[in-house]
N, C-alpha and C positions, 0 to 999 in steps of 0.2 A: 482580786480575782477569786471565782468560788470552784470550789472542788469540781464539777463539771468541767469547767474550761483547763486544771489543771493539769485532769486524765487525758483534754484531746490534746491537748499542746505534746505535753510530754513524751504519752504513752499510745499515741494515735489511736486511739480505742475510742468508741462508739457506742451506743447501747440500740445500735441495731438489729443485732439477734434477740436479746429482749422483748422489744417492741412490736417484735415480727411473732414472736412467742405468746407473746399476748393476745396479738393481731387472731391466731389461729383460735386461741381457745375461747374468744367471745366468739367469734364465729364459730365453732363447734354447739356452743352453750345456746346459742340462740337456732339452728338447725335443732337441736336435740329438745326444743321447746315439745313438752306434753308427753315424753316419754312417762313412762310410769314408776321409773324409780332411779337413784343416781348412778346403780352399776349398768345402766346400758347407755346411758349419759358418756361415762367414760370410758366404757369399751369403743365408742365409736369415737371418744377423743384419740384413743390409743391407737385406732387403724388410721386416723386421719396424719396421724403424726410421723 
């Protein structure tokens, strides 16, 4: 059995807030396509979040 299966068996945990975490910032990153520099990049990650 590998470590994956042993955190859901056990510990019913997910790595779905991760996933979902991820989920936003590709999406933010590819919206933010042609800004002119990386702080407005993630200033608009920060309001999306």
């Amino acid at each position: 059995m590998d470590s994956h299966s042993i955190l859901k068996e056990k510990l019913r945990l997910s790595n779905a807030v991760l996933e979902a975490t991820n989920r936003k910032i590709k999406r933010s990153v590819s919206m933010a396509y042609g800004f002119r520099n990386i702080d407005n990049m993630i200033d608009m990650m920060m309001l999306r979040h």
